[in-house]
DSSP file (Angstrom, degrees, kcal/mol; ACC not computed):
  #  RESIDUE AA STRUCTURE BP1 BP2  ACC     N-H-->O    O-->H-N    N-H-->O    O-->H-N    TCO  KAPPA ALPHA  PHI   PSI    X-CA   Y-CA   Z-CA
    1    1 A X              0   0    0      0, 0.0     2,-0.2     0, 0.0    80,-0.1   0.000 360.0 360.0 360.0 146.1   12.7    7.0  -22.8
    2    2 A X        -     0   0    0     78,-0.4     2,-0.3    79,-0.1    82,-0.1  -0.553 360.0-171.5 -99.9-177.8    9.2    7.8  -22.9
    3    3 A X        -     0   0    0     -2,-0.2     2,-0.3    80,-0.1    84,-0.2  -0.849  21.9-114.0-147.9 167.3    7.8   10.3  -20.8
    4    4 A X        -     0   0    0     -2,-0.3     2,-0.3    82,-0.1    84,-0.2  -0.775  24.3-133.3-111.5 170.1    4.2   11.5  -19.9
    5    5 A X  E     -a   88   0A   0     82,-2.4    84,-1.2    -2,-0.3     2,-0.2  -0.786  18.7-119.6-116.6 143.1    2.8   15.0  -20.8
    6    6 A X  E     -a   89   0A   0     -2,-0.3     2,-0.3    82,-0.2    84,-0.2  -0.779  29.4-160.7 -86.3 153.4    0.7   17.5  -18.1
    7    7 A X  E     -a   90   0A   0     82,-1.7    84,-3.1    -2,-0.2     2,-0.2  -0.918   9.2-134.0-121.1 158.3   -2.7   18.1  -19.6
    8    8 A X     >  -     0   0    0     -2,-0.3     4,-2.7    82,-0.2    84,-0.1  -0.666  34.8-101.9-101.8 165.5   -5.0   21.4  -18.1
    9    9 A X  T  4 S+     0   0    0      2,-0.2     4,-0.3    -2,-0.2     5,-0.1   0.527 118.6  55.9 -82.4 -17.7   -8.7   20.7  -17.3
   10   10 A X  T  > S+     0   0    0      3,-0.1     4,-1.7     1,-0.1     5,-0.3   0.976 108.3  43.4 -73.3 -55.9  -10.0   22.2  -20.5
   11   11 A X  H  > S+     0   0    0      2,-0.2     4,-2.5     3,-0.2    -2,-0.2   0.858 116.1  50.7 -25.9 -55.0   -7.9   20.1  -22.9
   12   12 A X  H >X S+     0   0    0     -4,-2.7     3,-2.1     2,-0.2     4,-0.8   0.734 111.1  46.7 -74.3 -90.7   -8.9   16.9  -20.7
   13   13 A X  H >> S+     0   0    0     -4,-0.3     3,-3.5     1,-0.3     4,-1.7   0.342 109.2  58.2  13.8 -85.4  -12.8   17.9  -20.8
   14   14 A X  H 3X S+     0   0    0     -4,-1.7     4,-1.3     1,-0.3    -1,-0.3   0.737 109.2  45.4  -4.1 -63.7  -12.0   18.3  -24.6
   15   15 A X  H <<>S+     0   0    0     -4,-2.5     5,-1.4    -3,-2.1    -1,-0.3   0.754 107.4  55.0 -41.1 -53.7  -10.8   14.6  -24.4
   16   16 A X  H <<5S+     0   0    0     -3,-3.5    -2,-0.3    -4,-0.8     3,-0.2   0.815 104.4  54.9 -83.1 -28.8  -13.5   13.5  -22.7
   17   17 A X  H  <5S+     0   0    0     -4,-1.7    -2,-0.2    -5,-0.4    -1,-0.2   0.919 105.8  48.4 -48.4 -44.7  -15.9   14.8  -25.2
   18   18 A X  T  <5S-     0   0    0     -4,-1.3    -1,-0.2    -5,-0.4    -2,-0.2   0.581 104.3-133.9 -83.2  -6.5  -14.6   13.2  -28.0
   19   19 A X  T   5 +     0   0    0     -3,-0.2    -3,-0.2     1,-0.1    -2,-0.1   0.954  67.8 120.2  75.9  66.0  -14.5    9.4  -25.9
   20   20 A X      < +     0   0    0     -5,-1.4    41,-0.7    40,-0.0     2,-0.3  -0.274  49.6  81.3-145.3  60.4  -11.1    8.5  -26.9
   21   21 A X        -     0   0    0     39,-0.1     2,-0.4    -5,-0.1    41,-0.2  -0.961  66.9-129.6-158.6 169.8   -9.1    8.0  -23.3
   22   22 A X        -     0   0    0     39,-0.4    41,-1.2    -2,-0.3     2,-0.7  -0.977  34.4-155.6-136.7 108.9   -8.6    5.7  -20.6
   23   23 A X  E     -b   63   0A   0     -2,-0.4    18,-3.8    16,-0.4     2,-0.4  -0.926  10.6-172.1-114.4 125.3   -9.4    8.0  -17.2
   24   24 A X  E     -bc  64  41A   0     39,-1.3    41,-2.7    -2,-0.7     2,-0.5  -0.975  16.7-158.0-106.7 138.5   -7.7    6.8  -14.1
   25   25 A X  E     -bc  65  42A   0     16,-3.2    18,-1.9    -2,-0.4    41,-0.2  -0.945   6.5-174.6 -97.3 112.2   -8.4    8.3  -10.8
   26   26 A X        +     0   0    0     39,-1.5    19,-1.3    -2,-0.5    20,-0.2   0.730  47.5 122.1 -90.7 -59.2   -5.2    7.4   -8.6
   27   27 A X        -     0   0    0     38,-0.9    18,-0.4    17,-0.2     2,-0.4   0.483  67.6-111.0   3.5 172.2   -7.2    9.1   -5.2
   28   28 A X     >  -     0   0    0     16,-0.1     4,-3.1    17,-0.1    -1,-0.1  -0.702  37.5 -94.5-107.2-177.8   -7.7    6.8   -2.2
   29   29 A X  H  > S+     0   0    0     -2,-0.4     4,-0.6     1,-0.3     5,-0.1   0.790 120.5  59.7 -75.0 -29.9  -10.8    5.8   -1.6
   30   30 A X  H >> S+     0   0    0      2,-0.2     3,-0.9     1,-0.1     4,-0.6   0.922 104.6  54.6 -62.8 -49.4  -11.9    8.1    0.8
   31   31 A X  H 34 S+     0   0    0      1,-0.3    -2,-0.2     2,-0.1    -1,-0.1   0.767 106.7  55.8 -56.2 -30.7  -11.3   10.9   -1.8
   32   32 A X  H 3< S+     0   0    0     -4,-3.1     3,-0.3     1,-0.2    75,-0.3   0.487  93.0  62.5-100.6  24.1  -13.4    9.1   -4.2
   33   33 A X  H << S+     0   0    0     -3,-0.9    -1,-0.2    -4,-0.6    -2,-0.1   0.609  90.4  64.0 -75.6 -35.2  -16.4    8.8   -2.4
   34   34 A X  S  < S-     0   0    0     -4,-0.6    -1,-0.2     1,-0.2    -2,-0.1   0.395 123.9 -81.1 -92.0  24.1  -16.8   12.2   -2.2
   35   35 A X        -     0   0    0     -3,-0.3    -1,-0.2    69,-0.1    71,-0.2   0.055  42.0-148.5  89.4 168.5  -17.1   12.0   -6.7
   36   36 A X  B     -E  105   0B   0     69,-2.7    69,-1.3    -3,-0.1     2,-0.8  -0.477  37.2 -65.7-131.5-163.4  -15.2   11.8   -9.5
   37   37 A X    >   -     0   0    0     67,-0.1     3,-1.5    -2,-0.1     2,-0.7  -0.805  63.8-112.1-113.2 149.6  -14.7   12.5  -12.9
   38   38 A X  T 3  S+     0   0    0     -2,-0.8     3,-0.1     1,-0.3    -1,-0.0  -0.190 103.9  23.6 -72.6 106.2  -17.6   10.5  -14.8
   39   39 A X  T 3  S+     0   0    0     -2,-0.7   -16,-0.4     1,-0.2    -1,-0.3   0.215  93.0 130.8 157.5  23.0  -15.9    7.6  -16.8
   40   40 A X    <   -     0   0    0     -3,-1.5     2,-0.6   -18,-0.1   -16,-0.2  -0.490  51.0-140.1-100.3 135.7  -13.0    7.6  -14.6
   41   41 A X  E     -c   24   0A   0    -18,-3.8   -16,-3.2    -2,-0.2     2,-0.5  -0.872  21.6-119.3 -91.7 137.6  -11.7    4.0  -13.2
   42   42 A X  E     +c   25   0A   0     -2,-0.6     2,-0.3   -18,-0.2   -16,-0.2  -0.677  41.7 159.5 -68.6 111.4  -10.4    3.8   -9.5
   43   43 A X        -     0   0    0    -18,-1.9     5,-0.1    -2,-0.5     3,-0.1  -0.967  35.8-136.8-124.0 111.2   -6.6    2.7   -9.2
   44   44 A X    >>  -     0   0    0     -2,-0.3     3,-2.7     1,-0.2     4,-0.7  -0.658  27.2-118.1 -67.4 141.5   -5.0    3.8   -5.6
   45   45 A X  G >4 S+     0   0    0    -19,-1.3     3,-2.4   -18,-0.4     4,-0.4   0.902 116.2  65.2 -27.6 -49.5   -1.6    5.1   -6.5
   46   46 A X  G 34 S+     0   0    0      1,-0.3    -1,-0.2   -20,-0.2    -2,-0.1   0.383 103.1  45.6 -83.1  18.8   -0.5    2.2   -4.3
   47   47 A X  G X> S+     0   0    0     -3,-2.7     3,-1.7    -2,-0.1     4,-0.7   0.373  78.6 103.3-126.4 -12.8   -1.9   -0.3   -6.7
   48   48 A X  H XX S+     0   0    0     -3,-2.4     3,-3.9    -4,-0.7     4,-1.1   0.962  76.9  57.0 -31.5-100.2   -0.6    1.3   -9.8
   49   49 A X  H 34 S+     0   0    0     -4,-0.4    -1,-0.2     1,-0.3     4,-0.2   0.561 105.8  48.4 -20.7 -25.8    2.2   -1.5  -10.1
   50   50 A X  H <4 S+     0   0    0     -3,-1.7    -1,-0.3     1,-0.1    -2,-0.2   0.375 109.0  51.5 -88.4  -6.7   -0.1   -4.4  -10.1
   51   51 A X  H <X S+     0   0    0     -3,-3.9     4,-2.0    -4,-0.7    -2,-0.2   0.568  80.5 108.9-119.3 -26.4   -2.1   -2.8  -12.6
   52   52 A X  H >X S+     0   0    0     -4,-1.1     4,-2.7     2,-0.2     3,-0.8   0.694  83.2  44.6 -35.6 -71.9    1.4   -2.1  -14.9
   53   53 A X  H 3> S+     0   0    0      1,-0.2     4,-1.5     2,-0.2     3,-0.3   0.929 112.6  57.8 -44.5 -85.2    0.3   -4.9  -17.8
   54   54 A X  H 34 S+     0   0    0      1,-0.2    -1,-0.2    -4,-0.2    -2,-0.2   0.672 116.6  29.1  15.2 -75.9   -3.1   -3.3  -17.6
   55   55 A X  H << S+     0   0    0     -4,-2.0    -1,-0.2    -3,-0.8    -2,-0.2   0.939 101.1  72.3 -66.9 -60.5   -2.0   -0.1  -18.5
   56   56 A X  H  < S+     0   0    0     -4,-2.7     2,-0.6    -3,-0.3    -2,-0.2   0.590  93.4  86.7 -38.8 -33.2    0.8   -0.6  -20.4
   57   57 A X     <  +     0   0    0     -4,-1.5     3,-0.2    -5,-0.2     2,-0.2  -0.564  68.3  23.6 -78.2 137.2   -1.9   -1.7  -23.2
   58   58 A X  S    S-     0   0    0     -2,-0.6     4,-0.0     1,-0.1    -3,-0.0  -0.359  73.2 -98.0 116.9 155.6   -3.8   -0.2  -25.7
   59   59 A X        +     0   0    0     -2,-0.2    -1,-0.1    25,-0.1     2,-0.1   0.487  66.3 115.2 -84.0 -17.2   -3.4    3.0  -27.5
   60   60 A X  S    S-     0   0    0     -3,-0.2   -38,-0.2     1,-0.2   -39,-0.1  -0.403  81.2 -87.5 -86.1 175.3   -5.1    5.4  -26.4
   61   61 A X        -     0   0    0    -41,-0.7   -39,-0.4   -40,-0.1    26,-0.2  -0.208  52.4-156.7 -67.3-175.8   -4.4    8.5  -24.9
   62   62 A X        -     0   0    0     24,-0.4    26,-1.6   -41,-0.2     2,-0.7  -0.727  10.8-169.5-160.5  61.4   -4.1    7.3  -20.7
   63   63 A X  E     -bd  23  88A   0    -41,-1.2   -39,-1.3    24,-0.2     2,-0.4  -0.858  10.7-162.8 -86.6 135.8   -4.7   10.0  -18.0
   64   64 A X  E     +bd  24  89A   0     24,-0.8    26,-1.0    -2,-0.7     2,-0.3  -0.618  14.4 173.7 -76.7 102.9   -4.2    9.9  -14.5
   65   65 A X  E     +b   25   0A   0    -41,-2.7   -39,-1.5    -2,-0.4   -38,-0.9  -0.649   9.6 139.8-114.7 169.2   -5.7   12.2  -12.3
   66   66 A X        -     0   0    0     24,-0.3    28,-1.9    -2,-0.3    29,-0.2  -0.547  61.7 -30.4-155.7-113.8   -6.0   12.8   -8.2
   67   67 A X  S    S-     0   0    0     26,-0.3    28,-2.3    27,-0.2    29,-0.2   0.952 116.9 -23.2 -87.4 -55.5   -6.0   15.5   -6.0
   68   68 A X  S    S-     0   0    0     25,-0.3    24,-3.6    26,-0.2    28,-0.1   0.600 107.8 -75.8-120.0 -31.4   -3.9   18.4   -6.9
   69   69 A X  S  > S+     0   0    0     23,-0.3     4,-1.8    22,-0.2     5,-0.3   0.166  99.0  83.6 162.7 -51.3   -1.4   16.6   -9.4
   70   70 A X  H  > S+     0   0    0      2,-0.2     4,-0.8     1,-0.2    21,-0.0   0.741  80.1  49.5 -94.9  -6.5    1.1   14.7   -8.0
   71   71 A X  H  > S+     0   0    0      2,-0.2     4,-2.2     1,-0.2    -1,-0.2   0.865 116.5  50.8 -71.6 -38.7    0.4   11.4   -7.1
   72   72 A X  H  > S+     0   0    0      2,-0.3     4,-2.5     1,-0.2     5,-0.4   0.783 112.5  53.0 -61.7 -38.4   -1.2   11.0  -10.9
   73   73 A X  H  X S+     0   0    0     -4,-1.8     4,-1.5     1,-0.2    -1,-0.2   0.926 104.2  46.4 -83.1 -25.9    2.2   12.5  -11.8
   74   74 A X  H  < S+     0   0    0     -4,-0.8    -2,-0.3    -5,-0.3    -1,-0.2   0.893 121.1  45.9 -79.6 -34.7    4.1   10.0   -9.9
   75   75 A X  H  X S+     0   0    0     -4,-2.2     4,-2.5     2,-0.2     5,-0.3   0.764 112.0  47.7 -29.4 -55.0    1.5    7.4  -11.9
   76   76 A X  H  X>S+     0   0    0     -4,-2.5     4,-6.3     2,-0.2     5,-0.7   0.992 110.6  48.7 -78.4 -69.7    1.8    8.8  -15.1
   77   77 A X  H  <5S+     0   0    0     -4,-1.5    -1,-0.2    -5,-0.4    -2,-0.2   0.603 113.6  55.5 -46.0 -15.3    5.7    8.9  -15.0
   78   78 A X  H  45S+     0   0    0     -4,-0.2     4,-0.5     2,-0.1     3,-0.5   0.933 108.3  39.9 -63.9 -65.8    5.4    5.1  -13.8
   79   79 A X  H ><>S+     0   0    0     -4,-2.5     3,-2.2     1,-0.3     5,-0.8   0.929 120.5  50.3 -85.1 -36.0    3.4    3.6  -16.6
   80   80 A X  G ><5S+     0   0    0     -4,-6.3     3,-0.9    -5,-0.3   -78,-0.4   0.829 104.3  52.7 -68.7  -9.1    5.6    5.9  -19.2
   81   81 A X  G 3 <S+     0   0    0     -5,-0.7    -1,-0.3    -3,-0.5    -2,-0.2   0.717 102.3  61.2 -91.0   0.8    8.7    5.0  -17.9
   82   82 A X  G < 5S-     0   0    0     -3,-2.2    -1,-0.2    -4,-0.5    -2,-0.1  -0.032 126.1-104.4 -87.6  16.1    7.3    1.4  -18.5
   83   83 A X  T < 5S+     0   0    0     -3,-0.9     2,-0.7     1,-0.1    -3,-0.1   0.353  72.5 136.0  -4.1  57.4    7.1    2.5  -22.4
   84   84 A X      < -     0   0    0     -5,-0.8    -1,-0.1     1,-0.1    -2,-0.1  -0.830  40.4-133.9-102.8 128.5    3.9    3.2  -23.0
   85   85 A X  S    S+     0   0    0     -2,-0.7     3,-0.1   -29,-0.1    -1,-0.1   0.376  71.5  37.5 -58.0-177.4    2.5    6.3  -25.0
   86   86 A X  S    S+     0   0    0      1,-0.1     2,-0.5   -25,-0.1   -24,-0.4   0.754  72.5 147.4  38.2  68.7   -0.1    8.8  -24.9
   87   87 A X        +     0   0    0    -84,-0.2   -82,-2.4   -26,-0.2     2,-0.3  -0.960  16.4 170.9-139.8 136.6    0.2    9.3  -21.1
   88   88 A X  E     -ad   5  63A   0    -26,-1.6   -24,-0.8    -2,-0.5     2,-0.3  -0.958  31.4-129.3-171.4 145.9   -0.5   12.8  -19.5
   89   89 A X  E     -ad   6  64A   0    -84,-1.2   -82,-1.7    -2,-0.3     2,-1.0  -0.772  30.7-114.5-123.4 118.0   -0.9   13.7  -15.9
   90   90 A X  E >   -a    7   0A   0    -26,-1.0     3,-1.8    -2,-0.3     2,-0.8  -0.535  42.2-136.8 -60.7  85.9   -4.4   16.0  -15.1
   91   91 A X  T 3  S+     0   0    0    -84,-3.1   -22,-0.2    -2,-1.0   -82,-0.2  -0.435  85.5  13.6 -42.3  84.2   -2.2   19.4  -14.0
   92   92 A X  T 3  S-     0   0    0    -24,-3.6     3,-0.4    -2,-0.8   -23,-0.3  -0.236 103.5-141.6 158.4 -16.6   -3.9   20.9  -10.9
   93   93 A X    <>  -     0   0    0     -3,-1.8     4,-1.3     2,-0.2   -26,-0.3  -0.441  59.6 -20.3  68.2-144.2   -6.0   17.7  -10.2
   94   94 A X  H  >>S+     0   0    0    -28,-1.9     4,-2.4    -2,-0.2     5,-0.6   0.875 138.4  65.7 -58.2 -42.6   -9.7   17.7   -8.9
   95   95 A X  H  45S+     0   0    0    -28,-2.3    -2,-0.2    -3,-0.4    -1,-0.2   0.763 100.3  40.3 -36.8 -50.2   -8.7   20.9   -7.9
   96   96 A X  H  >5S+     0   0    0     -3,-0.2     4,-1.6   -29,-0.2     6,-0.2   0.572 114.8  58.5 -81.4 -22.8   -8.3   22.3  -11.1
   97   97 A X  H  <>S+     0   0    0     -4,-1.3     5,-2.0     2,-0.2    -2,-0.2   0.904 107.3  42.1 -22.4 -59.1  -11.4   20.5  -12.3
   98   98 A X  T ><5S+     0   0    0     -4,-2.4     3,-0.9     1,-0.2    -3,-0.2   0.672 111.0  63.8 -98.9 -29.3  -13.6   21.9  -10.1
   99   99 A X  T 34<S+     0   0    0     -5,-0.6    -1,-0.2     1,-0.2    -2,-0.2   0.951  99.0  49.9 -44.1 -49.9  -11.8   25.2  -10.7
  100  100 A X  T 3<5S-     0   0    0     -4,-1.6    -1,-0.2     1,-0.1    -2,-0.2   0.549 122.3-101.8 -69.2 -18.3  -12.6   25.5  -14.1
  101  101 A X  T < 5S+     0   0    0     -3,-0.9    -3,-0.2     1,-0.3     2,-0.1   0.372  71.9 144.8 101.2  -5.2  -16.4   24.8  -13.5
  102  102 A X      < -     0   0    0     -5,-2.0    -1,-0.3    -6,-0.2   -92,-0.0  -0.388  45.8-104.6 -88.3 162.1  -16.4   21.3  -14.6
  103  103 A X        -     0   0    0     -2,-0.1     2,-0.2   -65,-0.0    -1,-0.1   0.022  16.5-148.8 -74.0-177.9  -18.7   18.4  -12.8
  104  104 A X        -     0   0    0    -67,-0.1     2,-0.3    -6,-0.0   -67,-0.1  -0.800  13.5-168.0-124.5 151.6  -18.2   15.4  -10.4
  105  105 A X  B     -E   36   0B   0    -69,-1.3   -69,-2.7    -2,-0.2     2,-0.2  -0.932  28.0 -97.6-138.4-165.4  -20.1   12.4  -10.5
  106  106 A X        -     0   0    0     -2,-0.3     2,-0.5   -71,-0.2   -73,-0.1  -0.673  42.8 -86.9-105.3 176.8  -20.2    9.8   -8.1
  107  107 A X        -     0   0    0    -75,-0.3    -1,-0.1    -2,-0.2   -66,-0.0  -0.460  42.4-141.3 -73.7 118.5  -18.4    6.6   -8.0
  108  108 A X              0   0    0     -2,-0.5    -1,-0.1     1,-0.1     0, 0.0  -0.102 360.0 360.0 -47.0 146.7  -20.2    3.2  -10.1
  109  109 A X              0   0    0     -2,-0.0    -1,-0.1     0, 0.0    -2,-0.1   0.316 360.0 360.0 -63.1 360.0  -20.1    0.0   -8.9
């Protein structure tokens, strides 16, 4: 069975330098108004299931972030248990983001 991995907010940064990831933000919408993290696509968790094919493609690494952790973790553990690789859950959330010093930007169209 495949599983997803936690990643920490340096590692994902790290990630995001190098281009090579699929960032989902999980959030409702109200949470993402207020920014995000810049390349990220908007899935509410509760849309996550319709999105499954979606996800489930591609190869590259796949993280899911939200607030603190766990809705992205309940995401992450979805699409992997659907068996798809490279999947890791942003540990701490925006929370730990924003901890760390890293930016927001706001949501595109």
């Amino acid at each position: 069975m495949t599983t997803h991995k936690d990643i920490d907010a340096a590692d994902l940064f790290a990630l995001i330098e190098k281009g090579t990831l699929r960032l989902i933000d999980v959030r409702n919408a109200d949470e993402v108004a207020r920014g995000i993290i810049a390349g990220a696509r908007h899935i509410p968790l509760s849309l996550i299931p319709a999105s499954v094919d979606d996800l489930t493609a591609g190869s590259e690494t796949l993280v899911f972030y939200c607030h603190s952790g766990i809705r992205s973790g309940q995401a992450a553990s979805f699409i992997a248990s659907h068996g798809r690789e490279n999947v890791y859950n942003l540990q701490g959330g925006v929370l730990a983001w924003g901890r760390a010093g890293f930016p927001f930007a706001p949501l595109q169209a």
